[in-house]
N, C-alpha and C positions, 0 to 999 in steps of 0.2 A: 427695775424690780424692787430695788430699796425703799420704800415709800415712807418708812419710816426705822428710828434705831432700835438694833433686837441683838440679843446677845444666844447663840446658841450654844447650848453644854452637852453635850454628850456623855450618860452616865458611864456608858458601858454595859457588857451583856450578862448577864444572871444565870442563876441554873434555877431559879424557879419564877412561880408566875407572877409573885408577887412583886413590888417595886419598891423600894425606898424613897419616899416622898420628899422632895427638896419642900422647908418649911420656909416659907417669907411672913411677917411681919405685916398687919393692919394696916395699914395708913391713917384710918380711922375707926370711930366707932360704930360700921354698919352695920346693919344687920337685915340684906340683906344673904342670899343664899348662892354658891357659886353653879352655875347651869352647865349643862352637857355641850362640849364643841358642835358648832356646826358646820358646814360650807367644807367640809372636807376635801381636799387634797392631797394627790402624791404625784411630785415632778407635773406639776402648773395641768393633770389631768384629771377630771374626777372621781372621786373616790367609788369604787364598785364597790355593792355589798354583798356581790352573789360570789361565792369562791369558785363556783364552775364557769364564771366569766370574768376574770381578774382582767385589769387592765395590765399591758404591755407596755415596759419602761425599758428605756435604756439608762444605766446606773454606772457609768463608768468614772460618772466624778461624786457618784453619792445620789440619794434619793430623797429630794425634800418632801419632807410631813407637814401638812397647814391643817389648822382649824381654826374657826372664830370663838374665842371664849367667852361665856356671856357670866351675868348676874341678875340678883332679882331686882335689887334695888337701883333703879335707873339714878337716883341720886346721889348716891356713892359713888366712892373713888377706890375702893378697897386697892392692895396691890395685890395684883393675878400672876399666878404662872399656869404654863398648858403643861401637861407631861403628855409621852406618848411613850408606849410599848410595841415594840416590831418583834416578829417571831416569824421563823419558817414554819409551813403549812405542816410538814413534813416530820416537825419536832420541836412540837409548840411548849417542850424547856425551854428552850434556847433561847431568852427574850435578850432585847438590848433595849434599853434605858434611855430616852431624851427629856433632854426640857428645854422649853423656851420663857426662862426666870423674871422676862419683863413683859408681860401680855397685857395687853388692853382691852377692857369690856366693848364687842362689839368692833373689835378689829383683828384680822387675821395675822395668826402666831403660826409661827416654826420651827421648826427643827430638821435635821439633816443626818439621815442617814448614813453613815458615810460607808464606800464603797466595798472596804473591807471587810464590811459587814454582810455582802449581800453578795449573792454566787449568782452565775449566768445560769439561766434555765431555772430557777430556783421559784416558788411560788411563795409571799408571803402574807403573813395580815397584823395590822395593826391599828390600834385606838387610842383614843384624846381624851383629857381629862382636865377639868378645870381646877384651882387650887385658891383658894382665899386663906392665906397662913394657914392654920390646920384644918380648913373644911375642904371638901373636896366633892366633886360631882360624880353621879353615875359617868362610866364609863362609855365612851361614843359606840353605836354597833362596828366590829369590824371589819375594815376596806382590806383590801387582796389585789392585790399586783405581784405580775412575775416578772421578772428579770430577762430582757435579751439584751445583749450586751453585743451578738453574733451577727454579722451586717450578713446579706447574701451573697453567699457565695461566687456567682456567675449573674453575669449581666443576664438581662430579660434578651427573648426573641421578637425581631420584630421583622414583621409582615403588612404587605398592601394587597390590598386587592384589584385594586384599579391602575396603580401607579406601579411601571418597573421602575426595580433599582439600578442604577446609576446607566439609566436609559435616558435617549428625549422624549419627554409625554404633553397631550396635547394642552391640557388641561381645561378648565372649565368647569368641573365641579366638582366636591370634597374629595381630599385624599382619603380614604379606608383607608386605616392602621389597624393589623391586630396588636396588641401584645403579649409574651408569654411570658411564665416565670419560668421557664425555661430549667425544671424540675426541681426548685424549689421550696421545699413544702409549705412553708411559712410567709411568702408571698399575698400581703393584703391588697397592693393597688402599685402603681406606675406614675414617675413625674416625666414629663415630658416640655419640650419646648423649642422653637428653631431656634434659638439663640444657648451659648454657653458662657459661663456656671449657670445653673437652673438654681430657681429660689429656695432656699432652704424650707423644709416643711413642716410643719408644727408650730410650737409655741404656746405662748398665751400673751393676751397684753390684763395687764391691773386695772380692775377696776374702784369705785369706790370698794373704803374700809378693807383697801388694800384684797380683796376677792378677786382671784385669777378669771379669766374669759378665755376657756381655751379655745385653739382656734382649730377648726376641721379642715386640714388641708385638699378635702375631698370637695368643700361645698365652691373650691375654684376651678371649676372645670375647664380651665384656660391652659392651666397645668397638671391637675391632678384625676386620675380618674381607680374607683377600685377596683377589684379582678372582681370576676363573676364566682367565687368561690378561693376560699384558701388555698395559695398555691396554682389558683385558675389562671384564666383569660379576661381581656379588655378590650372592645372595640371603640373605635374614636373617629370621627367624621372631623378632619381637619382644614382650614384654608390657609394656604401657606402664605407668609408678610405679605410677597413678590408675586405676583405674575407673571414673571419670566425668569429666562438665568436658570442658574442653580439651585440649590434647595435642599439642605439638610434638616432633618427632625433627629430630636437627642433623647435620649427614654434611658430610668433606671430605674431600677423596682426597688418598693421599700416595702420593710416586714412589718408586722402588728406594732413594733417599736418605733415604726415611721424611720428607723436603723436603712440608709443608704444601699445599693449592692455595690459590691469594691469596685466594677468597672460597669461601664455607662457602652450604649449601643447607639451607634447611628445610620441614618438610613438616607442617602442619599441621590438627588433624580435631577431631572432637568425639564426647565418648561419651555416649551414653545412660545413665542410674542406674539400675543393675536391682540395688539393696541387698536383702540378705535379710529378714525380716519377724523380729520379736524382740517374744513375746508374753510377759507372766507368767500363767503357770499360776494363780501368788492374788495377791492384794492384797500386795505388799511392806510389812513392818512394819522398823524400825529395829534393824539388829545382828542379825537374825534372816534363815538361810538361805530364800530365793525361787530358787524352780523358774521357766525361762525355756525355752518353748519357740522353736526356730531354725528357719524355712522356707528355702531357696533359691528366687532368683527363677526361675522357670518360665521364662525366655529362658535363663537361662546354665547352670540344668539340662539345656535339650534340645541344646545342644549341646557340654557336656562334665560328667557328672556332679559335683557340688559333694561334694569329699572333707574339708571340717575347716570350722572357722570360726576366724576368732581374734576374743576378747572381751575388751576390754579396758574398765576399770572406772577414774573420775577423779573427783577429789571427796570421797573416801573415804579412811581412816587410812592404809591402805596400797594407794597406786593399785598394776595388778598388768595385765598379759597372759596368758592363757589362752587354750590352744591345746585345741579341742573337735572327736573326730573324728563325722564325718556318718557315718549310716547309711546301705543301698544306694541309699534314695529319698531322698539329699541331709538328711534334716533330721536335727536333733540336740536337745538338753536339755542346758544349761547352769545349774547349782547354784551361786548366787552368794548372801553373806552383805554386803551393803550397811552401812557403818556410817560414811557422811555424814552430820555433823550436821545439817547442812543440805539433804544431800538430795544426790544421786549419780548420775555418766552412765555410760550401758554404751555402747560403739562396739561394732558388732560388723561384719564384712566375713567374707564364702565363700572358699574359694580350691577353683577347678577343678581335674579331674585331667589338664588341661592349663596347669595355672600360672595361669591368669589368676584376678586377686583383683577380686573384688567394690569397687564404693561401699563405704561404709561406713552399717551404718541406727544413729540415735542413739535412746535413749530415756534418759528421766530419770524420776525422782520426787524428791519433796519432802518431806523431813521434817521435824515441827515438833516439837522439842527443848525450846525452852523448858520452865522449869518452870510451873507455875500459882500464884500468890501471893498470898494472900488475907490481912484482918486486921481483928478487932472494932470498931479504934477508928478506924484511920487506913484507909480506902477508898481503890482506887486513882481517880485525878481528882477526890478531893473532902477536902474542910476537913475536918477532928474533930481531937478531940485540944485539947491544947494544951502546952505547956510543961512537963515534968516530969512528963506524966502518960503514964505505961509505956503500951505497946502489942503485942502479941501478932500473930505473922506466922506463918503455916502456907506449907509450899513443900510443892506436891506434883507428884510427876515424871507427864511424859505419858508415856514412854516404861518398857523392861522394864529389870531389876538397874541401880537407880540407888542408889549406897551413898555418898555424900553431896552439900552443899551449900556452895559457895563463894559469904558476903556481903559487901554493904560497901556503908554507907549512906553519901550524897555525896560519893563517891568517894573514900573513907578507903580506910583500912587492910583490908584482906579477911580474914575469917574464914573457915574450915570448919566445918561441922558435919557431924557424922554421920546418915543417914537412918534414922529408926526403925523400927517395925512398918509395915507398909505401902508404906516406901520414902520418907515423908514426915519433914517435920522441925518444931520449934517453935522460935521467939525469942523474943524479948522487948527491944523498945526503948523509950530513952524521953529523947525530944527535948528541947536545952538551948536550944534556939532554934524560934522561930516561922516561920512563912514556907513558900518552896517543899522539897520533899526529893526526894531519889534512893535508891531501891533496887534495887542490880544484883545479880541471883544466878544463878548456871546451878549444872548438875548434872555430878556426873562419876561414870560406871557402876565396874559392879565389873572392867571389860577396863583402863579406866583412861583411858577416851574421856573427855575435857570437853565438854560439850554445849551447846546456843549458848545466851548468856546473854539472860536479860531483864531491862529496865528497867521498875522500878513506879515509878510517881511520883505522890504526895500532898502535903495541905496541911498546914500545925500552924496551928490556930489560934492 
């Protein structure tokens, strides 16, 4: 919020309307005229000029005043200050005094109410004034803000229509939520969310020349929604993350001050799994495209046509999401090329032409990658051989386009070799020691996949 250095001063409060002008000094010889503030501000909100519709602040650490100070002469530097005057509506003696002593032409200046100045419930109005050493501007019209400081009371009410609470429901299309203020009176609107803490609401971000952007936490309807009346009701047509499981929604009401309620309400149910059916058309083989037929479950078909699937694939070289659209009867054919070494999940989840997404159905297979390893002299799990006496190793791959083979006998140094006619390869070792051995070798295709390796282990006599 600091966009640039500003020094605020705080006169203090008066008994009458008038103000004692903090005087600054020229900078130069301008002669230009000092202008009326604009872009008004109180607490990053904008400044209302109707006093029978004051904007709603919370002031519990004070209440910032902004205006932009202008001039006439766009080529001067004059030094500016803003003054501002705050007075309750109630007893428009009673002014307090601010300035903001370093102001810039054309950038927004402050001052800060502070809190002790300003009562809960209390309506007040105040204006901006630009200052060039002794000249001074008309006065700004003035803005009007009241003070709630008063969070509510009692959490909101909350209600479904469709969905029992902490029931099993089938699901399929939007949750109905009502909400209440649950008597209230000062109840503007409701944050909600299935996830806890819920976003804080309000704000503003800076824009240029330092001008606040407030932000409407109404226009996120993801979280925020108003009551139908101060102190009213909220209807909300929700879809909850999951498709299955459990399922909580968290709702608290917030007053014209965007001011929190002390406790928060949740509402919690259960969904039924109606995941869609995920068939292979053939036998999935390794690296090679598998036809997958996709059903919708028959509950969430009848009551909102199932328009896409997302498939998503994990386990595999390159995991990936795929979005697959449904025909008019919900199902689809998704063309997937599986290249887990070890074997690969497909998730796959509906989504309704009412939003709502499906469980998720899981299906795997397994593939077995290893090579096969065989040898005249040395067997795997058995004695031969002995000492100096060479031995001969054949690797041959289970799988398709494997173009070579990476060895290394107890745990040395690793070779490659290249796969021959067949896809198959030949070695030839020959032990300087007796005893236990290890022979580790896997394959790596012509994509450039390495495939899971194996351990042969023999004896030397």
């Amino acid at each position: 919020m600091s966009w640039r250095a500003r020094t605020r001063v705080a006169l203090g409060a008066t008994g009458a309307l008038c103000l004692a002008l903090l005087a600054t000094p020229r900078a130069d010889a301008a002669t230009g005229t000092p202008t009326t503030p604009t872009d008004l501000f109180n607490a990053y909100s904008t400044c209302s000029h109707d006093p029978d519709a004051p904007v709603y602040v919370w002031a519990g650490s004070g209440v910032d005043l902004e205006g932009v100070p202008g001039y006439t002469d766009p080529d001067a530097t004059p030094r500016l200050s803003e003054q501002f005057k705050l007075w309750p509506v109630a007893d428009p003696t009673q002014v307090t005094s601010l300035s903001d002593q370093y102001a810039t032409a054309g950038f927004e200046a402050w001052a800060t109410a502070p809190a002790s100045a300003l009562t809960d419930g209390q309506t007040y109005a105040w204006q901006a004034q630009t200052l060039a050493g002794t000249d001074a501007s008309d006065w700004s019209a003035p803005c009007y803000f009241t003070v709630d400081n008063t969070r509510p009371s009692v959490p909101p009410t909350v209600t479904s229509a469709n969905y029992a609470e902490n029931q099993t429901n089938q699901g399929g299309e939007p949750v109905q939520f009502t909400f209440g203020a649950n008597g209230v009176s000062d109840v503007g609107g409701f944050e909600f969310g299935w996830m806890n803490p819920l976003p804080v609401a309000g704000g503003a971000n800076i824009g240029d020349h330092g001008i606040p952007q407030p932000i409407d936490p109404y226009a996120d309807t993801r979280y925020f929604v108003r009551a139908d009346s101060l102190g009213g009701s909220a209807t909300v047509n929700l879809i909850p993350p999951s498709g299955s499981g459990p399922a909580t929604l968290y709702v608290i009401s917030l007053d014209r001050a965007l001011d929190r309620s002390i406790d928060e309400t949740s509402y919690s149910f259960f969904l039924a799994s109606h995941a869609p059916t995920v068939t292979p058309v053939e036998k999935p083989q390794f690296d090679r495209p598998t036809t997958f037929d996709l059903t919708p479950d028959p509950v969430l078909q009848a009551k909102s046509p199932v328009v896409s699937y997302s498939v998503k694939t994990t386990g595999g070289q390159n995991d990936r999401t795929v979005q697959v659209p449904a025909s008019a009867d919900g199902s689809a054919t998704a063309k997937l090329t599986l290249d887990g070494a070890d074997g690969e999940w497909v998730q796959v989840s509906s989504t309704s032409a009412n939003g709502w997404v499906s469980a998720e159905q899981w299906w795997n297979v397994v593939f077995d990658t290893t090579p096969t390893v065989g040898s005249d002299v040395y067997a795997e799990n058995a004695s031969g051989g002995g000492v100096g006496v060479p031995g001969a190793f054949t690797f041959t791959p289970k799988v398709k386009n494997v173009v070579s083979y990476t060895y290394s006998f107890d745990w040395g140094t690793p070779v490659t070799v290249k796969a021959e006619a067949g896809r198959t390869a030949h070695i030839t070792w020959t032990p300087a020691n007796d005893g236990f051995h290890d022979l580790d070798v896997y394959a790596t295709t012509k994509d450039g996949i390495q495939l899971t390796a194996y351990d042969y282990y023999f004896t030397v006599n």
